[in-house]
Every structure is written in structure tokens, then in C-alpha cells.
C-alpha positions, 0 to 999 in steps of 0.5 A, spaced: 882 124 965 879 122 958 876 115 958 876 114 951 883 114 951 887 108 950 890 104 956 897 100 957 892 095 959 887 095 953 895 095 948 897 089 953 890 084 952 891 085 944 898 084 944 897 077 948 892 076 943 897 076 938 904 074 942 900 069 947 906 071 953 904 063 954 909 062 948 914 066 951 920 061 954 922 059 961 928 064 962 924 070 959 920 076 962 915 079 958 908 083 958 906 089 962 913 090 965 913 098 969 908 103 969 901 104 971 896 099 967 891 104 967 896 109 964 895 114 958 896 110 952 894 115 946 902 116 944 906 108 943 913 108 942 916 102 939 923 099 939 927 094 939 930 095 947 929 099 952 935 105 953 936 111 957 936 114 949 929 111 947 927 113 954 929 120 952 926 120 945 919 117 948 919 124 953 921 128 947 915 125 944 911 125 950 910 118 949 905 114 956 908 107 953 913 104 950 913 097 946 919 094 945 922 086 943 927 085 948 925 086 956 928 091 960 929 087 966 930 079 967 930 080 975 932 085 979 934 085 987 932 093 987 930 099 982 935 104 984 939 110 980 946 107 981 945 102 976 944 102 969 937 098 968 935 103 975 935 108 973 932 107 967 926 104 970 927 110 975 927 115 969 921 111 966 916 112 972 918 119 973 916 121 966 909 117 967 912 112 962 910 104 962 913 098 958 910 092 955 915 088 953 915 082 948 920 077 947 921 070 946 913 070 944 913 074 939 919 070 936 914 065 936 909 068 934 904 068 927 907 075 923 913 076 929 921 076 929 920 069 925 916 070 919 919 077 919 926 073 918 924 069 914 921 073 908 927 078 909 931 070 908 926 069 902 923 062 904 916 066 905 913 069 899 906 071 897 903 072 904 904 064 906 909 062 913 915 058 913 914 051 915 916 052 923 922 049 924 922 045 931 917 044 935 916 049 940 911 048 944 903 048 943 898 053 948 891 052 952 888 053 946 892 048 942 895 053 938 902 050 936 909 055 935 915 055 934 921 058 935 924 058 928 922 057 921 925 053 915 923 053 907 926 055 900 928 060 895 925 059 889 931 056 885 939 055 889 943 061 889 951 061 890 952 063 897 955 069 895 949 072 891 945 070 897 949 073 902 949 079 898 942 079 898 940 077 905 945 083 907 940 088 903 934 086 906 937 085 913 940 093 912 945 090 915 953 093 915 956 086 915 955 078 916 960 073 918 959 066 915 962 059 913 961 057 906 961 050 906 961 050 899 955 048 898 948 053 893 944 056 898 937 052 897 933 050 904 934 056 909 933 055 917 932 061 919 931 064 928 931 070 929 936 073 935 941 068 938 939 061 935 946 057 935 943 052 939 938 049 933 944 048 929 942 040 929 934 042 927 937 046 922 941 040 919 936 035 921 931 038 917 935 037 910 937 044 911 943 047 906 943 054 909 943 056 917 941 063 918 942 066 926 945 071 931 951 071 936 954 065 933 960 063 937 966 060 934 965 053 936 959 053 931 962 055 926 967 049 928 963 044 928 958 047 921 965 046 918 965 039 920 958 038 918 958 041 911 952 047 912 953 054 910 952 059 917 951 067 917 951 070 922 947 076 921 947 080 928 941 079 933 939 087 932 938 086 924 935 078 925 929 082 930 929 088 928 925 088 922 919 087 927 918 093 930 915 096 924 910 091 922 909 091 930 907 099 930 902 098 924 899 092 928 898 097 933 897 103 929 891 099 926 888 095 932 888 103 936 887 108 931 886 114 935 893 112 938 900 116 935 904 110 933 911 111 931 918 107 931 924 110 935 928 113 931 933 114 936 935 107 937 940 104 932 944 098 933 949 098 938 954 093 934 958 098 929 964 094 923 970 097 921 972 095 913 
């Protein structure tokens, strides 16, 4: 065994140290997740999820670990093949692969999903964050996050020129959306399913509200309030992290082979 070699366990203190696993919220399981702490970590996959295909594409790149956003478990009552979660993780352990997986606190996060969403909105510029948006929560150390971020573009834009706009920089196929009639100006923006900080968007004076898996009592109820909504798709709204997060990790362990899966695409497809 090459000692020298990076180990799950030395990826798994410096993600911590970037996505404290203390930020993550209550309901959310991240960290080191499947696998051998000690495990070989020479080769890191990165993805957004965990599926049997980036599993594959790990094995085929003889990959020992794999970095991924979204958990590959909540809870489990049983790791066995008849289910589609089991038998990934049964595929992972046979394969020598391990999983650190980080979620919500990586939403949270100094340069994760939230600031990643927001240059791509255009309310960071220059190298400086958002404003947070709410206030998550603060860690042991007395750092303060949150799990959103707000601010404005350099001048108003028609809501079509900044839909037009956010589409290009998500790379992604469609956004549904109201209009409220109003120029996109002050953005809020939370990566993933952030319906429920609709009212910390208009509280903050916002104009724009930019999120994910947006239902259509929302979209009722931003109507009657007079804010624009987009709903830009919760693989587009986070997965422009994942290539920032293999940089950070290409950086920190350079002896390591660091690459961002290739297989893994979004699961939601538009029919125009």
C-alpha cells in the first residue's frame, strides 16, 4: 500500500473545511457516506448525484471515491440489491469505491451552490458574494451562512433580455416562469428547491426570484404579489458547482486525478 497516496479521509477534512458538514440542515445526510476512510483517493470523480451510471463511469476510470452534491442516501433500513439505492451502494462496495457527499452545506457554503448561482444570475461580479439572503445559521467558530444569496445586476433588464441571459449561463434547455411586469433589477437566487424563501425574497425588496422545483401554488401566489418567478431546474441551479468543486480539489490534492463526470446529465428533458 502507497501511503503517500491521497486517502478518502484526508478529501473528507478538507471538504469540511470548505462546507463545514455543521452548516448542512437538519433533514440532510452529507459527509463520508460508503467506503473505506482509508480508501485509495488518487482518482476523484465528481458529480452532481450518485447513479448506477456515474458508479460505471467511476470503475471505467478506476476512480476510489467519488465527490458528489446531492447524498446517495437519506436513511436506509437495508443495503441490499433489490432496490435501486442498494444495489448502488452494494455496486460502489464491491468496486472499492467511496462516497462523500455534500448537500445543503455546500449550498451554504463560501464559493458553493449559492455563489456559483449567483454570478451565473449576475448579482456577484468581480470576485465579491451576494449579500446572504436569510440568515441560515452560524457555526462553532462564529461563521455565519446562508442558504441563499441576493443582490443587483448592473442596470434593470427587461425580464425577457434576463431570461435569455440566465438561460445561457445555466446551459439549460427551458425555465418556466411568471412575469410580473416588472424590469429584473434586485435577484434572489437559492440553488435547488428553494420555494419556500419566496417571502425572504420579497421581504428583501427583491424584484426577481430565481430557484427550482417551483409548484404551481407559487407561481399563484407570486402572481398576486407582483414578483417575477423562474424556475430554472434544480440540475441547472446546482450543478454549475461541480466544476469549481474539482478545481478546489485538483488544487488542494495534486497528486490526485481529479474529473467531472462525464456521464451524468440531466434526468429532466423539454419538448419544444
Amino acid at each position: 500500500m502507497d501511503y503517500n497516496m491521497p486517502r478518502v479521509n484526508e478529501v473528507m477534512k478538507y471538504l469540511d473545511s470548505i462546507a463545514p458538514v455543521e452548516m448542512k440542515m437538519d433533514f440532510d445526510n452529507v459527509g463520508f457516506l460508503v467506503g473505506r476512510k482509508d480508501g485509495d483517493a488518487t482518482r476523484i470523480l465528481v458529480s452532481l448525484d450518485i447513479t448506477s451510471d456515474v458508479v460505471a463511469e467511476a470503475v471505467d476510470k478506476r476512480a476510489g471515491l467519488i465527490v458528489s452534491h446531492h447524498p446517495v442516501f437519506f436513511s436506509l433500513n437495508k443495503v441490499t440489491d433489490e432496490g435501486t439505492t442498494g444495489a448502488i451502494i452494494v455496486d460502489m462496495l464491491s468496486a472499492g469505491i467511496a462516497a462523500i457527499c455534500m448537500h445543503t452545506n455546500l449550498d451554504a457554503a463560501l464559493g458553493g451552490v449559492n455563489d456559483a448561482l449567483a454570478v451565473a444570475a449576475g448579482i456577484a461580479r468581480g470576485g465579491e458574494a451576494a449579500e446572504p439572503l436569510t440568515a441560515g445559521g452560524t457555526t462553532s467558530s462564529g461563521e455565519a451562512f446562508s442558504y441563499g444569496r441576493v443582490g443587483s445586476l448592473m442596470s434593470p433588464l427587461l425580464m425577457s433580455d434576463y431570461m435569455a441571459v440566465l438561460k445561457g449561463a445555466l446551459r439549460a434547455d427551458g425555465l418556466r416562469y411568471h412575469d410580473a411586469g416588472r424590469d429584473v433589477f434586485r435577484v434572489a437566487v437559492v440553488g435547488g428547491s428553494g420555494g419556500s424563501e419566496l417571502e425572504c425574497a420579497i421581504a428583501a425588496g427583491c424584484d426577481t426570484f430565481v430557484t427550482a422545483d417551483i409548484k404551481y401554488d407559487l407561481f399563484l401566489e407570486a402572481r398576486e404579489r407582483g414578483i417575477n418567478l423562474i424556475d430554472a431546474g434544480h440540475f441547472n441551479t446546482e450543478n454549475l458547482v461541480i466544476a469549481p468543486l474539482a478545481e478546489r480539489l485538483q488544487a488542494e490534492f495534486a497528486d490526485a486525478n481529479v474529473r467531472v463526470s462525464e456521464r451524468h446529465t440531466n434526468p429532466v428533458k423539454y419538448f419544444l
